[in-house]
N, C-alpha and C positions, 0 to 999 in steps of 0.2 A: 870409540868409547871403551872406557873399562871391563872386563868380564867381572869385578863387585864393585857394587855399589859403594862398600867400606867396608874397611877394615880397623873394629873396634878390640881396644886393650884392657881387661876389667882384672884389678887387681881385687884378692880374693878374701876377705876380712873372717876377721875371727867367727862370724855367727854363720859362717859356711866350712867351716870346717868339718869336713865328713860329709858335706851334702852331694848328691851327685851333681854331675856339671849341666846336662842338660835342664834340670832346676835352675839352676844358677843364671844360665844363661835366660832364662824365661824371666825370673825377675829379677836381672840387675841391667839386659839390653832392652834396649827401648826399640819397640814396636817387634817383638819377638818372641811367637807361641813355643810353649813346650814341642810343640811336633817340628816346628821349624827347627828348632834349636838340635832335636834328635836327628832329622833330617844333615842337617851343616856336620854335624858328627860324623854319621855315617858314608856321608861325601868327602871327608879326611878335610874339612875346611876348619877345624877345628884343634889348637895346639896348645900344650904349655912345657914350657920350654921350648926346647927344638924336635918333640915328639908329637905327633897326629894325636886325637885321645879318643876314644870311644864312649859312649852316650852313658855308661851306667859309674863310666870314671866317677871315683869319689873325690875330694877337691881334698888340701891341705891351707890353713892359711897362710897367708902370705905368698903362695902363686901367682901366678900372672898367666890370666885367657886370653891367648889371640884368638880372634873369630873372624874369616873372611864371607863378608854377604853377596850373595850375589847377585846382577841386577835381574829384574824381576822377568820372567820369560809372560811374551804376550801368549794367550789362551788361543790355541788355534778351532773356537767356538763362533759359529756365526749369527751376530747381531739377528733377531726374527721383534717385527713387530706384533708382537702379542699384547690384547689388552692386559693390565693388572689392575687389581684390585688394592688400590696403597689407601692404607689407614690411617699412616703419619710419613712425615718425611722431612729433613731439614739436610743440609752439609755432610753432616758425619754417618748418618744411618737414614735406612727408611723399614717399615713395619709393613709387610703384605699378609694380603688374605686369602692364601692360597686354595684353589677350586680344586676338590675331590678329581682324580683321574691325571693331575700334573706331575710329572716330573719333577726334582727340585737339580739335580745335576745332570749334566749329558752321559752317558753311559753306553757300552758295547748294546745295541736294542731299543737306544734311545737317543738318538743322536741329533733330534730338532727336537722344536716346540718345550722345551721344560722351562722352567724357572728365572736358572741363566742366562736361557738364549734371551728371551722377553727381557733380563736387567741390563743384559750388555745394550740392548737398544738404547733401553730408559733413561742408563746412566749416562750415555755416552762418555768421556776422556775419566769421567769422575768414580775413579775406579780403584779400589784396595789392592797391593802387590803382598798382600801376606802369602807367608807360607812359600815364599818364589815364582808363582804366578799371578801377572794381572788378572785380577776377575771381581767382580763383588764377591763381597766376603762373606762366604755361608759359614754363618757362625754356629750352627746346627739348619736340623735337616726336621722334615719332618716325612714318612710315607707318600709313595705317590696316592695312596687308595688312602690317606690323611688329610681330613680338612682343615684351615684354620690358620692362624697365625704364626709369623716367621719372620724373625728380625735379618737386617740385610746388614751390612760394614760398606760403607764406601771407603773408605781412610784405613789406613792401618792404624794407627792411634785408637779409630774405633772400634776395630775387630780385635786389638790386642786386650781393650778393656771391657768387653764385652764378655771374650773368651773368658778370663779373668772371674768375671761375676759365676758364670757358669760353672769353673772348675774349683769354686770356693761355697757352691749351690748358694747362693744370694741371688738367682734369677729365678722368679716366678715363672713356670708353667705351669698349668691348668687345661686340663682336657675334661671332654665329657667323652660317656660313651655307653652303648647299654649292652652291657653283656647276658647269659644264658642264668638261668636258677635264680633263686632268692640269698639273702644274706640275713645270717640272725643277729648280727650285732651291726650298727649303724654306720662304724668308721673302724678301719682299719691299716695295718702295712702290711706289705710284702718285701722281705729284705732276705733277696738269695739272691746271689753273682752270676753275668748271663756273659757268655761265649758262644763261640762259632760252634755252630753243630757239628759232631765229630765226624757225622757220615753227609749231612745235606748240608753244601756248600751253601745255597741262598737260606737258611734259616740261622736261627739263633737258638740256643737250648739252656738250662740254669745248670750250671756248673760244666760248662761248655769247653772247649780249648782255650786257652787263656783266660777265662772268666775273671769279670771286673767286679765290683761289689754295684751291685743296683739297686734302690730302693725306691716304691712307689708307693704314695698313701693315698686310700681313696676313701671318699662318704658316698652314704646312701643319700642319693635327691628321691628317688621313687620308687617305689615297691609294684609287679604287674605281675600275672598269671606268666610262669615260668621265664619272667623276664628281670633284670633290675635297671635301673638311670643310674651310672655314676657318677660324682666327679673325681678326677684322680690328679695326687699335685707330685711332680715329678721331682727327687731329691737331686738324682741323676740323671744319666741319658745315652742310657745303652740304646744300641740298634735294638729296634721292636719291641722297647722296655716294658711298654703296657701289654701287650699284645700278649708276651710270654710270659709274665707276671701274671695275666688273668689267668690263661692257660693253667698254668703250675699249681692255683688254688683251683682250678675245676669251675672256673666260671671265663670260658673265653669269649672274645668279643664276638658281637651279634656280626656275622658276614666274614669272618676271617676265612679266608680258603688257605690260608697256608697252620695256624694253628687253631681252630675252630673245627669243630665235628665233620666226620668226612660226607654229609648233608648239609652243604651253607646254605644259608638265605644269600638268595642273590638281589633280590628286589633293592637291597641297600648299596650295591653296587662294587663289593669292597668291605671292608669292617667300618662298622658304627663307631667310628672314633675323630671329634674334632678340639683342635687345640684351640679353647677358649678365651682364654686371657693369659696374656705377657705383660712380666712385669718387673722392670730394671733401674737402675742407676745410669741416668746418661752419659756416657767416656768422656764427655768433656766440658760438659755444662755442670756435673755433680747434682741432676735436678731426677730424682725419681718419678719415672712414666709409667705410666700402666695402662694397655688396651685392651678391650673386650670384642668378642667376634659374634653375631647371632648363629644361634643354632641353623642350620644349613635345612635347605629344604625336603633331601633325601632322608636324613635325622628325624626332623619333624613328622613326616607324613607315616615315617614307622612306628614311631613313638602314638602316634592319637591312633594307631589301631591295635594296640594291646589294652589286655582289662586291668583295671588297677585292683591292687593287694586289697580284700576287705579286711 
């Protein structure tokens, strides 16, 4: 067998002119994300002319991209039967309801039982090669100490167009959550850029090392004695977005041990944060879906013991 898959020729027209290439290549190759595409760059799989190019190359028109793909490395991850909880499911995608305390990828600390291991079962052969590995396609992530729904890619086709919706925010997310203090106005944003913490490797900070632009809007559901219900719709999707967004206004989520008062509530297990409702464009049907998840039991049972706002 061949070491790629193919090797595609995308001549470069005038409305790319000056765009960088790894753009380029995300929307003129078919079944191919921006990261894969920076990814083929950085691995010199990438030329125009008879020069290698590097991912921030600006393009000219009338160039010509060679791009070699490579075939798909299998996931040295082992199949675990795990129940899931699927909401929908068809060919292209399925929609899970993931249970507070999961894993969604395997990790140096976390090397069974997550997300994956349970899909590789479920799916069996029916598996997305994006990105250069077989695997179901985690087209985002949610917290392991995050409840709630999580769209899955079987196909590349549908993890390409999924991806897509998301980096153009035309995908609904929806979380609840109850963070700390009251709010005097009923809805609002938070729009500051969240990167790597300059000193704590596993956190996130707002104007962090490389900081991305993130934006979270959230309404008030319920008013309680030092408590508020939010729901909060996600414009983007930084790591911990909600999480260090509440933080940075002074209202962090109820149970966070990592940016939450250094006295968490532990009774919730984690932070009071579940991903409510998803809501997309099908990658290949063009039929908009939208699922809803009930409030989880951990949620619930903290929620009926606060006093509500008179």
């Amino acid at each position: 067998m061949s070491e790629y898959r193919e090797t595609i020729s995308l001549p470069v027209s005038e409305q790319y002119n000056g765009v960088r290439i790894d753009r380029f290549l995300a929307e003129e190759a078919e079944n191919l994300t921006r990261s894969m595409a920076q990814k083929l760059c950085d691995s010199g799989l990438v030329m125009v002319g008879q020069k290698r190019i590097g991912k921030s190359y600006k393009l000219s028109a009338g160039e010509v991209v060679l791009a070699c793909i490579p075939q798909p490395e299998q996931l040295e991850i082992t199949a675990e039967d795990i129940p899931l909880d699927i909401v929908y499911e068809d060919s292209s995608l399925l929609v899970v309801n993931k249970p507070k305390g999961m894993v969604v990828h395997p990790a140096p600390g976390n090397p069974n039982g997550t997300l994956v291991n349970a899909l590789l079962h479920h799916c069996g052969d029916s598996l997305s090669g994006i990105n250069g590995v077989i695997r179901p396609g985690i087209v985002h992530r949610i917290d392991k100490d995050t409840s709630g729904l999580l769209i899955v890619a079987k196909n590349d086709v549908a993890h390409v167009g999924l991806a897509k919706q998301i980096s153009e925010h035309s995908f609904t997310r929806e979380y609840e959550s109850i963070v700390y203090y009251g709010f005097n106005d009923d809805e609002g944003t938070v729009d500051a850029p969240i990167g790597r913490h300059p000193k704590e490797r596993k956190k996130q900070a707002i104007n962090g090392s490389n900081p991305r632009k993130a934006i979270t809007h959230y309404t008030v559901i319920g008013r309680y004695d030092g408590f508020t219900h939010l729901r909060l719709r996600l414009e983007t999707g930084r790591t911990h977005q909600i999480r260090v967004h509440m933080a940075h206004i002074h209202h962090p989520v109820v149970g966070d041990p990592v940016y939450g008062p250094q006295k968490v509530i532990t009774e919730t297990q984690g932070q009071c944060l579940h991903a409510r409702k998803i809501g997309f464009v099908h990658p290949e049907t063009g039929e908009y879906l939208e699922f809803q998840s009930d409030l989880p039991e951990y949620f619930t049972r903290f929620l009926a013991k606060l006093k509500p706002k008179e």
